[in-house]
N, C-alpha and C positions, 0 to 999 in steps of 0.2 A: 508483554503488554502491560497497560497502565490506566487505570482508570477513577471517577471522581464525581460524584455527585455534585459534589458542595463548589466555591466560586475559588477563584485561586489567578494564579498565572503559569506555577511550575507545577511539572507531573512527572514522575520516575516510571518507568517500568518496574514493574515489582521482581524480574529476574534479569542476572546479567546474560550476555553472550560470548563465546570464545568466538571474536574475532579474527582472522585469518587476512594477512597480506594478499589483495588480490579479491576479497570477496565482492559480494552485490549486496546494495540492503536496501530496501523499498520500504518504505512508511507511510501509515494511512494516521489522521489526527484528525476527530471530529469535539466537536465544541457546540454550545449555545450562547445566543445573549449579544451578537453580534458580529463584524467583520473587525478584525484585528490584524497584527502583523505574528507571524507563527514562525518557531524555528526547530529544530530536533538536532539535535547532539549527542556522544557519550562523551563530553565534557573537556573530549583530547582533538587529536584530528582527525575522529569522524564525527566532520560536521557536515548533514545532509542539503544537498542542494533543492528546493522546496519550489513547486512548483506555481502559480498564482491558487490565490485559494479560493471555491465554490460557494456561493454563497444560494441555498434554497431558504425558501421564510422562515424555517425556525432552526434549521440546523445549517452550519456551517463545517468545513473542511476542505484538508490539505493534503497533497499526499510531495513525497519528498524521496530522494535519492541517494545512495553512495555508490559511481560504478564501480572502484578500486578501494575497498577500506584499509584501514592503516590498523597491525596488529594490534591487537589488543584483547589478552586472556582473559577479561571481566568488564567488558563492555555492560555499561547500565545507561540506556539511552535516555533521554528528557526530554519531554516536549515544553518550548515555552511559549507563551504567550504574549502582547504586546498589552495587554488589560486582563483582568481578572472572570474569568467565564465561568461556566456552569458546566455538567455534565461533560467534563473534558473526557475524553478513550485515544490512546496512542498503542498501534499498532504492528511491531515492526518484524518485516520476513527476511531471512539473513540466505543467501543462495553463494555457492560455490562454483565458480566456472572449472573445466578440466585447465590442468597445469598448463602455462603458457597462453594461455588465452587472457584477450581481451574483449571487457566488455563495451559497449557501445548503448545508447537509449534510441531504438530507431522510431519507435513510433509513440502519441500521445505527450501530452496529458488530452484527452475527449471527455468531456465533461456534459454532463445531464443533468438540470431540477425538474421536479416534477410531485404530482401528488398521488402517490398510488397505492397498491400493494406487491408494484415490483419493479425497483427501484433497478434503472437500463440506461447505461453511458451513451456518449454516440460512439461508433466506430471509427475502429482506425485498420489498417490494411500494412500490419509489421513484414517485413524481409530478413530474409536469414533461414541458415538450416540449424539453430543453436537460440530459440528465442524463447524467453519465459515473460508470459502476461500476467499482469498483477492489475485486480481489480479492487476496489473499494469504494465502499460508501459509510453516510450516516443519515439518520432517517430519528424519527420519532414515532418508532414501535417500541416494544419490549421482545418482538420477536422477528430471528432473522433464519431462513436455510435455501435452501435450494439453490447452491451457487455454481454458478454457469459463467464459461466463457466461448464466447463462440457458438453459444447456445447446446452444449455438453457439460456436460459436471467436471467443477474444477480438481486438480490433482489434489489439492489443500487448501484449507481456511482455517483464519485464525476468526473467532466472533468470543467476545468475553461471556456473552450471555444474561439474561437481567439484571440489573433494570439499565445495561447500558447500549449503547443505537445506534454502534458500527460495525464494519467486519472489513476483513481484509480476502483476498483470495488469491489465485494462481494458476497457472496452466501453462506445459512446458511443449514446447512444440518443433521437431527434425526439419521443419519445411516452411516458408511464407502463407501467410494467412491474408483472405483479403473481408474486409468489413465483418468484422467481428467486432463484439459488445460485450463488457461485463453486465453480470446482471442478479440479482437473488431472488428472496421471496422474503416477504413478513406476513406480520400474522391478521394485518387487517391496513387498511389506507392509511397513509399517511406522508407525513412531508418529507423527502431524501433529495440528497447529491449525491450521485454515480459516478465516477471517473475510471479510467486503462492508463496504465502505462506500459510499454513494451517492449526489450531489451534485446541486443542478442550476442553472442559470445561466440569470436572468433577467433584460429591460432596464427601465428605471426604467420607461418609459413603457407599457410591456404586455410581451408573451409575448415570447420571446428573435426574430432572426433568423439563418441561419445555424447553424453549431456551434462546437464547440471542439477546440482542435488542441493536439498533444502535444509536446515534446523532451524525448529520452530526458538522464540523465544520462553 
């Protein structure tokens, strides 16, 4: 993860990743100060494919994909910017499918603005017996927990913690889900965009075996 008070346009993750032929990587990028054009990379060929980005009234974000990444023993991802913003947070979950398998994006991006103290995407209804949901937001608290998809607590989250106003999350799942929502909790009202996105990992020769396994960045 990566993060910024001050106005800028580029943002590094402060650690690399041992990227793997074949993996998944999901990114969550929250920003202030406006709608911009937003990209994420490690600089080679994983360049993540980014979704439209949410725009709530004070906080904006993006969340962005790789379903196959391309090796790479020190992956240091970037998030950029298309202008100069404020409190930039780039978020990125690195997942491993079982060997031979391919991943797919079956369901989202659902997206949610709103003013609360529990910032909730809208739903989406993924297929598959191999699928992992990744949730995030950015909001204007200082504080973020209770993360939920589906309305259960997520396997993992990644949140950096004060004074910055995103998190990422996850949740892995053997079977099809249908209307399910990411969602957290902060520590008092405030402005957030919530978005899902949802994956599922299949073998060439029929339905996945196994699941799939995380490293944090």
């Amino acid at each position: 993860m990566g993060n910024n008070t001050g106005s800028g346009t580029v943002l590094n993750c402060g650690t690399s990743l041992d990227i793997q032929a074949g993996d998944l990587i999901v990114a969550h990028a929250c920003w202030e100060g406006g709608t911009t054009t937003v990209a994420i990379s490690d600089g080679g060929s994983n360049a993540l494919t980014m979704e439209d980005v949410v725009a709530g009234s004070t906080i904006w974000t993006a969340m962005g994909y790789k379903l196959a990444g391309v090796a790479n023993a020190a992956a240091t991802f970037t998030l950029t910017l298309g202008a100069a913003r404020t409190y930039r947070d780039i978020l990125v979950l690195q997942f491993r499918p079982d060997s031979g398998e391919t991943v797919t994006k079956v369901a989202g991006p659902s997206s949610a603005v709103g003013s609360s103290n529990t910032p909730l995407s809208s739903t989406i209804s993924p297929a598959g017996t191999d699928l992992v949901v990744v949730g995030g937001a950015g909001h204007y608290d200082y504080n973020e927990s209770n993360w939920l998809i589906g309305g259960v607590s997520a396997d993992g989250y990644r949140w950096p913690g004060q004074p910055y106003f995103s998190g990422i999350w996850y949740k892995i799942y053997s079977s099809s889900q249908s209307s399910i929502a990411a969602q957290c909790t902060l520590g008092g009202s405030a402005a957030w965009a919530c978005n899902i996105l949802a994956f599922n990992s299949v073998g060439a020769a029929g339905p996945p075996v196994g699941g799939m396994f995380l490293t944090f960045p």
